[in-house]
DSSP file (Angstrom, degrees, kcal/mol; ACC not computed):
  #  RESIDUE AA STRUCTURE BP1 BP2  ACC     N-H-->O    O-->H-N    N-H-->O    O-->H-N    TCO  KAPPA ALPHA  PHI   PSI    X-CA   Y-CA   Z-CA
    1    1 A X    >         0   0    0      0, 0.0     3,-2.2     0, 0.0     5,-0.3   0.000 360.0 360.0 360.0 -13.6  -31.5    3.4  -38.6
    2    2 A X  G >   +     0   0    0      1,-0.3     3,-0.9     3,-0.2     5,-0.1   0.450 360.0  71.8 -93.4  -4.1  -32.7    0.3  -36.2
    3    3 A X  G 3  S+     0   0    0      1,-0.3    -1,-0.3     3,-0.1     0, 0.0   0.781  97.9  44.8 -91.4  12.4  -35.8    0.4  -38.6
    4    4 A X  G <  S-     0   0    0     -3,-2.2    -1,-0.3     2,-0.1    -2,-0.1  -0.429 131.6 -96.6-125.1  53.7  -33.5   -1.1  -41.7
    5    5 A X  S <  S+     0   0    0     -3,-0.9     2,-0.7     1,-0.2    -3,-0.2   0.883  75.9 145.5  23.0  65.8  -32.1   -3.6  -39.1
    6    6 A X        -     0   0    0     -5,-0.3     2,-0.6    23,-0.0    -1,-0.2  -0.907  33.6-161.2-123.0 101.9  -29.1   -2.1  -38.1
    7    7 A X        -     0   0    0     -2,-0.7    42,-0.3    -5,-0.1     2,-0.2  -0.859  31.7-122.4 -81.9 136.0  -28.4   -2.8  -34.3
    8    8 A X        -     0   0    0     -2,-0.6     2,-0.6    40,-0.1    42,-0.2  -0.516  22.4-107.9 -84.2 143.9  -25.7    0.0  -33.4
    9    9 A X  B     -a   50   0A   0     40,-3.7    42,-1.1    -2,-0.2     2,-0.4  -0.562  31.7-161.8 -89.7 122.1  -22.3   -0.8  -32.0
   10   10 A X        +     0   0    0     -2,-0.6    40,-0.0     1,-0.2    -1,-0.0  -0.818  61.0   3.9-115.2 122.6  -21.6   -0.1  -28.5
   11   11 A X  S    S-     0   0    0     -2,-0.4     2,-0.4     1,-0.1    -1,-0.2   0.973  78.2-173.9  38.4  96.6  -17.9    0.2  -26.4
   12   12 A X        -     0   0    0      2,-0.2    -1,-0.1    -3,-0.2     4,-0.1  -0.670  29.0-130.5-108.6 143.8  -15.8   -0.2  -29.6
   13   13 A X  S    S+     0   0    0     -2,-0.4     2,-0.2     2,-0.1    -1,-0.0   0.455  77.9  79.7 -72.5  -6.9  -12.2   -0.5  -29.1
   14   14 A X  S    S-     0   0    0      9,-0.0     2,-0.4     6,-0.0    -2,-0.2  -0.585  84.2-103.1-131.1 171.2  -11.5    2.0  -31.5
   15   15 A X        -     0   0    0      6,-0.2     2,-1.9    -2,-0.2     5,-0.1  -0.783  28.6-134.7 -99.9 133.4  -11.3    5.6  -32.2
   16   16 A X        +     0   0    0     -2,-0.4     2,-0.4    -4,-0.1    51,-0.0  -0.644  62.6 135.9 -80.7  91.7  -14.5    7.0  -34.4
   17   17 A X    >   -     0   0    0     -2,-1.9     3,-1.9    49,-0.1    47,-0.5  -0.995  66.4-105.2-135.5 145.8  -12.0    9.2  -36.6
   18   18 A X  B 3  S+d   64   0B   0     -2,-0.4    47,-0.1     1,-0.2     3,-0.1  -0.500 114.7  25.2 -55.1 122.4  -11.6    9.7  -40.1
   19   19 A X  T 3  S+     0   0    0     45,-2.3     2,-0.3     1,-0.6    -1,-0.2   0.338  93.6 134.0 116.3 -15.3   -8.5    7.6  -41.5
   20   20 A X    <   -     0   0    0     -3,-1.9    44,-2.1    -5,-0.1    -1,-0.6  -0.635  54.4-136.0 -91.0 138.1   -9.0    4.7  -38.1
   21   21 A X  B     -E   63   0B   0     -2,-0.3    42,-0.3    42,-0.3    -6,-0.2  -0.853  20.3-144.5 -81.2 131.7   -8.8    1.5  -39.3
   22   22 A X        -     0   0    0     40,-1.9     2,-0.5    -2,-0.4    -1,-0.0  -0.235  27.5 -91.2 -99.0-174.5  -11.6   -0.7  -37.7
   23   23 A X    >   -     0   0    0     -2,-0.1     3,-3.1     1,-0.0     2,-1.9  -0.907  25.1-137.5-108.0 127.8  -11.5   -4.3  -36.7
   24   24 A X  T 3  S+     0   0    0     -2,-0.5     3,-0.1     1,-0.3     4,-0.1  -0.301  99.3  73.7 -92.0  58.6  -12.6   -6.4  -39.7
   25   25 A X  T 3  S+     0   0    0     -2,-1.9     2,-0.7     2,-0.1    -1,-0.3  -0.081  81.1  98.0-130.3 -14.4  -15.0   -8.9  -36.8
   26   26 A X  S <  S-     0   0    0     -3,-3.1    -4,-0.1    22,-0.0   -17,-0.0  -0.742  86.7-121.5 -87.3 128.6  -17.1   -5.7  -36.9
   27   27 A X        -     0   0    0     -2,-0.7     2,-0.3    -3,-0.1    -2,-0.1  -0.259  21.7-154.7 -39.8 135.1  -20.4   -6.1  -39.5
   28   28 A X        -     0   0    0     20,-0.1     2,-0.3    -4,-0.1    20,-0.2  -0.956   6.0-155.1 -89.8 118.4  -20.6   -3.9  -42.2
   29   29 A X  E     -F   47   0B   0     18,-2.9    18,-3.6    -2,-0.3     2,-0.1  -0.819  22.9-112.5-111.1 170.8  -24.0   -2.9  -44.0
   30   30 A X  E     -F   46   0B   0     -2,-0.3    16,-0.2    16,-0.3    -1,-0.0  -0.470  44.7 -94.0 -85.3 144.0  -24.6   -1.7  -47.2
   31   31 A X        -     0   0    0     14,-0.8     2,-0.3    -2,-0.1    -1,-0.1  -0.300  34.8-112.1 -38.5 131.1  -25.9    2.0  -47.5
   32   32 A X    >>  -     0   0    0      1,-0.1     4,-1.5    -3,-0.1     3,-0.8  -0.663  25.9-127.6 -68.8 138.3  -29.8    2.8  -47.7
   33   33 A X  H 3> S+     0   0    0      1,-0.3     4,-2.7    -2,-0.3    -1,-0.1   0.742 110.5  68.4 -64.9 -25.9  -30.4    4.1  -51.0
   34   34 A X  H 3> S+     0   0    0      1,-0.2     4,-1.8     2,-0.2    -1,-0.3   0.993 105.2  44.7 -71.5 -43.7  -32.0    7.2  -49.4
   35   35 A X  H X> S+     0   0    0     -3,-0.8     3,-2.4     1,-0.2     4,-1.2   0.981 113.5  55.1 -39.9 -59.2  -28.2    8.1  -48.2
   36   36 A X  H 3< S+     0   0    0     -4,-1.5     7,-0.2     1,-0.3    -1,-0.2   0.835  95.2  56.5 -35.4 -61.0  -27.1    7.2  -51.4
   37   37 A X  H 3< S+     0   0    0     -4,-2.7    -1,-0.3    -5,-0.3     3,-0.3   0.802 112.7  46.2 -66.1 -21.9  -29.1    9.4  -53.2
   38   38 A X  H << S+     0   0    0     -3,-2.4     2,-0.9    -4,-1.8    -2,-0.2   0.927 128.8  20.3 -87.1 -64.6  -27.5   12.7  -50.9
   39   39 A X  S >< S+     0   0    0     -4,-1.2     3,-4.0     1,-0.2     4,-0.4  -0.715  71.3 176.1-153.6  83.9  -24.6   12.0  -51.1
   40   40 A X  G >  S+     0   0    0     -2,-0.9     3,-4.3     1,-0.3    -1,-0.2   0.943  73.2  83.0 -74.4 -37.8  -23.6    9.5  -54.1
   41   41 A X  G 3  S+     0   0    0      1,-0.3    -1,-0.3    -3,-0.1    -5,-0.1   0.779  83.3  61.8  -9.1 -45.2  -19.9    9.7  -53.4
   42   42 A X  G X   +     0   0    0     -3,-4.0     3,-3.2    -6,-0.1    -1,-0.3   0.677  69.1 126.7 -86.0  -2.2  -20.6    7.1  -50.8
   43   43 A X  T <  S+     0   0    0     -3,-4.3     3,-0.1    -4,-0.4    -3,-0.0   0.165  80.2  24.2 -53.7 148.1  -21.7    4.5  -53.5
   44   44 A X  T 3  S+     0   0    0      1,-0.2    15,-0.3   -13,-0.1    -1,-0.3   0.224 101.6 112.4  84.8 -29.1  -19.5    1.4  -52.6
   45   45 A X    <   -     0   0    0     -3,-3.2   -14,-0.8    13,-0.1     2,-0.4  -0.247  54.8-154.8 -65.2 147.0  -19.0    2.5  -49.4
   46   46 A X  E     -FG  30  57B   0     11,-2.4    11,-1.9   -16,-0.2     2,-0.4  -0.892   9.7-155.0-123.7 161.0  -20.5    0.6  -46.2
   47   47 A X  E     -F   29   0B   0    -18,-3.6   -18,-2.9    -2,-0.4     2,-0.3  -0.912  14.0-161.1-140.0 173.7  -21.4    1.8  -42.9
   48   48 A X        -     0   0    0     -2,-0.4     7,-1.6     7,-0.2     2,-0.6  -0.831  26.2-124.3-123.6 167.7  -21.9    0.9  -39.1
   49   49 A X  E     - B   0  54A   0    -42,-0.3   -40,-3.7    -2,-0.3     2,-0.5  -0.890  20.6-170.6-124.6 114.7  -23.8    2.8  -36.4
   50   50 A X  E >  S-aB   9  53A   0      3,-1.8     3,-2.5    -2,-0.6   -40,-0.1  -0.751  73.8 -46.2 -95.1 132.6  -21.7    3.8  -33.0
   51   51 A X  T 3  S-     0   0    0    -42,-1.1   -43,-0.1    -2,-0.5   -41,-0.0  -0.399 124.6 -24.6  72.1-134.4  -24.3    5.0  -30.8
   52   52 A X  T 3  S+     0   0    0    -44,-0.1    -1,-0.2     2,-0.1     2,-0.2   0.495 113.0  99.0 -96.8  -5.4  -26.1    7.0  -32.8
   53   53 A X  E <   -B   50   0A   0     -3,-2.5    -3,-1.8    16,-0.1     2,-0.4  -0.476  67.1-129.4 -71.0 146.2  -23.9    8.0  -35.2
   54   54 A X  E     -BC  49  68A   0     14,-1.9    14,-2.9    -5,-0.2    -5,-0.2  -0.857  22.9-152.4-113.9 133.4  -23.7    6.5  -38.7
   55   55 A X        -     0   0    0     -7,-1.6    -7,-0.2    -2,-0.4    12,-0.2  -0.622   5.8-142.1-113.6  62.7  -20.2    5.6  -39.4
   56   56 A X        -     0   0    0     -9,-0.2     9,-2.1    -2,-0.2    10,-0.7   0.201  30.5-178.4 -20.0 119.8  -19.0    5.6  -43.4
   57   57 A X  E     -GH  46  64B   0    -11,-1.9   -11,-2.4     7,-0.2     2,-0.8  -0.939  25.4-136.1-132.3 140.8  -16.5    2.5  -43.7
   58   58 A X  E >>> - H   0  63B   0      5,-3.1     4,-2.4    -2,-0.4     3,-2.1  -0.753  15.6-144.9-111.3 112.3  -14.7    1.6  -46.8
   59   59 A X  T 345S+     0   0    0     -2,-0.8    -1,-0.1     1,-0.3   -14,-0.1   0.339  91.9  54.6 -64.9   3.0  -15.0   -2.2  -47.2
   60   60 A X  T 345S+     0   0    0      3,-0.1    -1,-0.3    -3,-0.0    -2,-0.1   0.787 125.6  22.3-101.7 -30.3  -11.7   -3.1  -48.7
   61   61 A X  T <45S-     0   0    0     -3,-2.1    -2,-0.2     2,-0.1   -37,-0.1   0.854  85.7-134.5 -99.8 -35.7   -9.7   -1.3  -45.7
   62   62 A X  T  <5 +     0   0    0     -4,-2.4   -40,-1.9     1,-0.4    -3,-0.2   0.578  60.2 140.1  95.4  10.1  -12.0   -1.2  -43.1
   63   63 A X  E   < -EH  21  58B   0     -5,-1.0    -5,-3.1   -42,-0.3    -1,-0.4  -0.550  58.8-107.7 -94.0 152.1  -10.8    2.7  -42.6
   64   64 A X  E     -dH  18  57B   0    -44,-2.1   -45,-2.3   -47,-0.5    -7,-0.2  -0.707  29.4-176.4 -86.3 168.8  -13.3    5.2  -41.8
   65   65 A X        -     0   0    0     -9,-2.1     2,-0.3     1,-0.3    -1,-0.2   0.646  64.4 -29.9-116.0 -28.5  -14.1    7.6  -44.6
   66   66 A X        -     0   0    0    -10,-0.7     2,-0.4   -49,-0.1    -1,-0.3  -0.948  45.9-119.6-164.4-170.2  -16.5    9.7  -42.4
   67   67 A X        -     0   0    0     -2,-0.3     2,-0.8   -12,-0.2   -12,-0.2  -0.836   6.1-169.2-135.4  91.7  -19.1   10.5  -39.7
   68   68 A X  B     -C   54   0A   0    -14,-2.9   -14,-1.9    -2,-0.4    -2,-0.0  -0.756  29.5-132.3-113.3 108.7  -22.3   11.7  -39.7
   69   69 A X              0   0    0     -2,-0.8   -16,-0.1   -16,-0.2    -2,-0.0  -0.230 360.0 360.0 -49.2 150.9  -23.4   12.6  -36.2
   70   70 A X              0   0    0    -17,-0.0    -1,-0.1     0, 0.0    -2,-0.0   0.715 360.0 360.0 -69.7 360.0  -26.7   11.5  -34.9
């Protein structure tokens, strides 16, 4: 993901769980269309990268909606 300029987010404060509300100081980016295209569900959706994991955020709550391990 660091090739679409996404620096990944490192000793979060938070638990990576489905349903955690994040802390709305963290950046959000918009999906790459290639995601998009598996999994269209996520359209509207934004995500972050912990570690290596890409982390499905929904930008009105800030909640995760999911987790895709690296």
């Amino acid at each position: 993901m660091t090739r679409i300029g996404v620096s990944p987010v490192r000793n979060v404060n938070f638990r990576v769980n489905v349903g955690t509300a994040i802390p709305r100081s963290v950046t959000l980016h918009a999906l790459p269309p290639s995601i998009l295209t598996l999994v269209p569900a996520y359209r509207g959706l934004q995500f972050i990268l912990v570690e290596d994991d890409i982390v499905i955020i929904d930008p009105d709550t800030f909640e995760i909606v999911d987790v895709i391990p690296a």
